[in-house]
N, C-alpha and C positions, 0 to 999 in steps of 0.2 A: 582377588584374582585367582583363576581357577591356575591348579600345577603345573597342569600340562601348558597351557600360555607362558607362563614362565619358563620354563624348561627349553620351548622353543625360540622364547625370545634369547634366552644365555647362550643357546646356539646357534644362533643366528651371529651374535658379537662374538662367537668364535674363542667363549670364553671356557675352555675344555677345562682345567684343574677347577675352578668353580664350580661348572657344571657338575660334577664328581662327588663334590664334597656337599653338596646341596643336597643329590642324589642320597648321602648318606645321613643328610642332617634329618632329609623327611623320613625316612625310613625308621629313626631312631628315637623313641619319643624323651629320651634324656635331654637331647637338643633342646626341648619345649621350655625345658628348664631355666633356662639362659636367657642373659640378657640377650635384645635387641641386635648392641653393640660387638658383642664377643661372640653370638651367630656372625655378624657381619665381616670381624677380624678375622674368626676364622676363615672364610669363604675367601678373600680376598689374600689371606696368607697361601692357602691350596693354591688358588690361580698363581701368587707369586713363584710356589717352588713347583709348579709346572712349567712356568717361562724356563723357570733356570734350569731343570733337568731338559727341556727341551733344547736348550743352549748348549748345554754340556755336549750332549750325544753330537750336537751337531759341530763344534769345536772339535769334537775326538773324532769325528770322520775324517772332516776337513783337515788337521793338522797333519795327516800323511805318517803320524805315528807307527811304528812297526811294531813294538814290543808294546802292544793294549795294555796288558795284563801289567809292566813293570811297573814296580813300588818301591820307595823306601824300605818299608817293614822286613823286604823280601833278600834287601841285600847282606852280604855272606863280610863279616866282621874279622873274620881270619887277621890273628897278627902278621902273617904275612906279607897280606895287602898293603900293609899301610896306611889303613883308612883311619882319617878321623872320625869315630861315630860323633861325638857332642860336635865335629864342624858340620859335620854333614846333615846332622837334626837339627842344628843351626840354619844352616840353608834352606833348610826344605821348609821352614815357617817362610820362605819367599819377598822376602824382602828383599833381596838383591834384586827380584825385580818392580818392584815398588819403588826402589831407588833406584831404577834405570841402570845396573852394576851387571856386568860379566861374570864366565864362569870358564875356565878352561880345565879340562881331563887330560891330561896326559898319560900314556903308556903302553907297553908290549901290546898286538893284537890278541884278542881273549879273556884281556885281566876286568874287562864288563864294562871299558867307559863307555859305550853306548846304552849298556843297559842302565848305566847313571844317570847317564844326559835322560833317557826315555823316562825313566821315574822320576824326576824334576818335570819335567815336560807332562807329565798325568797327573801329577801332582796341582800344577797350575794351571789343567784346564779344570780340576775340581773347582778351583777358587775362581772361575770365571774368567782367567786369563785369556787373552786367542793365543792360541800356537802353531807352531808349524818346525816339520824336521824334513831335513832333506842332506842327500850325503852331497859333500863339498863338489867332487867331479861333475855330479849332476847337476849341481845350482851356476857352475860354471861354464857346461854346456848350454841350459840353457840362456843364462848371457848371449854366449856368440852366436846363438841361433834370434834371440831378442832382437838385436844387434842390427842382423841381413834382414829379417821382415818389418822391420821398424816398430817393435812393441817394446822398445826397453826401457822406453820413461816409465810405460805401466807398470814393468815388471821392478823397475826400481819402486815404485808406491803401492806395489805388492808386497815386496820384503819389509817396507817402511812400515808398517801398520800392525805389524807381529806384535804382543806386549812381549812373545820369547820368541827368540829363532833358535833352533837346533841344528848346527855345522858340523855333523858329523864327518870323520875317517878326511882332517884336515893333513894333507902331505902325503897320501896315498899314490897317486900320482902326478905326473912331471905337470909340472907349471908354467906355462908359458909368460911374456910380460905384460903381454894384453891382459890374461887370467887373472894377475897380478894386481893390474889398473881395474877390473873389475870388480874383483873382491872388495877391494880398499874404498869404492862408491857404494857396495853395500852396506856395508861396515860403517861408513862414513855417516851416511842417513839414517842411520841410528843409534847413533852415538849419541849418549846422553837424553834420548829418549825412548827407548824400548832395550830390552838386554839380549844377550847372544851367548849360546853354551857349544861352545868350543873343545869337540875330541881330537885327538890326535896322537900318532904313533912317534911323534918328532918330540923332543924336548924344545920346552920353549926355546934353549939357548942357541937351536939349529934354525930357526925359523927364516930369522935375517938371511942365511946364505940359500935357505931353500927358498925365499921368495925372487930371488937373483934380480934383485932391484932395488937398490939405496935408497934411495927415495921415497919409493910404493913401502920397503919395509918398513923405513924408519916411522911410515906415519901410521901403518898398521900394527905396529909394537906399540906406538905412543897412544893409541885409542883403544886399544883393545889390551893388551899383556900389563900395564905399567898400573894400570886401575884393575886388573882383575881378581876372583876368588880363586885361588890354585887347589886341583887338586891331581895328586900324585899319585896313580895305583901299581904297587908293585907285586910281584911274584912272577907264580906262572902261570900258561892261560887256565883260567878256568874251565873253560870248554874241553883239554886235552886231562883234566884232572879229575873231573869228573866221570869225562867218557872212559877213563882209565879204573876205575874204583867201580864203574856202571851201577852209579849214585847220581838219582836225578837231583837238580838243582833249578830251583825255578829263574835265576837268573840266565838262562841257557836251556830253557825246555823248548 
């Protein structure tokens, strides 16, 4: 079969990483070398980690990430903080979402749990997770706007389908009991099958009165705080420490 027919037929299947690596197999007379079989693994290994690079890019769109760039490698270990490194490189191998497990960040605004939550969250679209981040105010307006035009079952099996949800800047503003009762149905529908990374400037142990509903909290403490991975960041913000020293820090560029 003449190249060029083949070339066009692999693009016709829309088989673009194969096509690539084929491109490089004829080009290369070392290729000639090889078996049959391991020409062919190769070909179809390119096509593989093209799906998945094309997946990636398109999960990191999709997920509404703010901080692209954040990493693990990238976070500032300061005893200050109080960070666990061996928990926190414990975490990031992602098995709390494998096992369907929470995560909550507590502390001052500035000490970087968003840039935590964000680098878990990049972390796991590497590994093929879906993600998505969104700040708590806004996933709760949208509810009540769900709500009035009648898209909220969608929007509930929008949130349902995350392997991670990112709930940033949780207790920022006032809470209503509706807010309340909605939270707790998103919360609800994934429990125990997708995981959810929880920031927030409240200490757990304020939660119960800031959700100003016995009931809605009790059952939102019981599925989400009671089973989850705590992590505590203390000091001060980093954002005002840095800006103070005018020492970048890639946690806050």
């Amino acid at each position: 079969m003449h190249h060029s027919h083949l070339m066009e037929k692999i693009t016709q299947l829309g088989l673009h990483g194969l096509k690539e690596a084929y491109g490089r197999q004829s080009e290369d007379v070392n290729y000639q070398t090889l078996a049959f079989e391991e020409r062919l693994y190769q070909l179809l290994d390119a096509q593989s980690l093209y799906l998945r690079n094309k997946a990636i890019t398109m999960n990191r769109k999709l997920s509404k990430i703010k901080e692209k760039h954040a990493a693990i490698e990238e976070i500032d270990f300061d005893p200050k903080r109080c960070l666990d490194k061996a928990f926190i490189h414990s975490l990031a191998n992602l098995n709390f979402i494998r096992n369907h497990q929470n995560v909550i960040m507590t502390g001052e605004t500035g000490t970087g749990k968003s840039y935590l939550a964000q680098a878990f969250a990049n972390r796991a679209i590497m590994d093929g997770f879906r993600v998505y981040y969104i700040r708590t105010p806004t996933l709760l307006e949208e509810i009540r706007i769900s709500r009035i035009d009648g898209t909220y079952t969608n929007l509930l099996k929008k949130y349902s389908r995350f392997h991670l949800l990112v709930l940033d800047d949780f207790g920022v503003s006032t809470i209503h009991e509706d807010d309340a009762t909605n939270l707790f149905e998103i919360i609800e529908d994934r429990t125990q099958i997708n995981s959810t990374i929880i920031t927030s400037q409240l200490s757990v142990s304020d939660w119960h009165a800031y959700l100003n509903n016995n009931t809605i909290a009790d059952a939102i403490l019981d599925r989400v705080v009671h089973s989850s991975h705590r992590i505590e960041i203390k000091g001060d913000s980093m954002r005002k420490i840095y800006s103070t020293l005018n020492k970048p820090n890639k946690e806050y560029e």
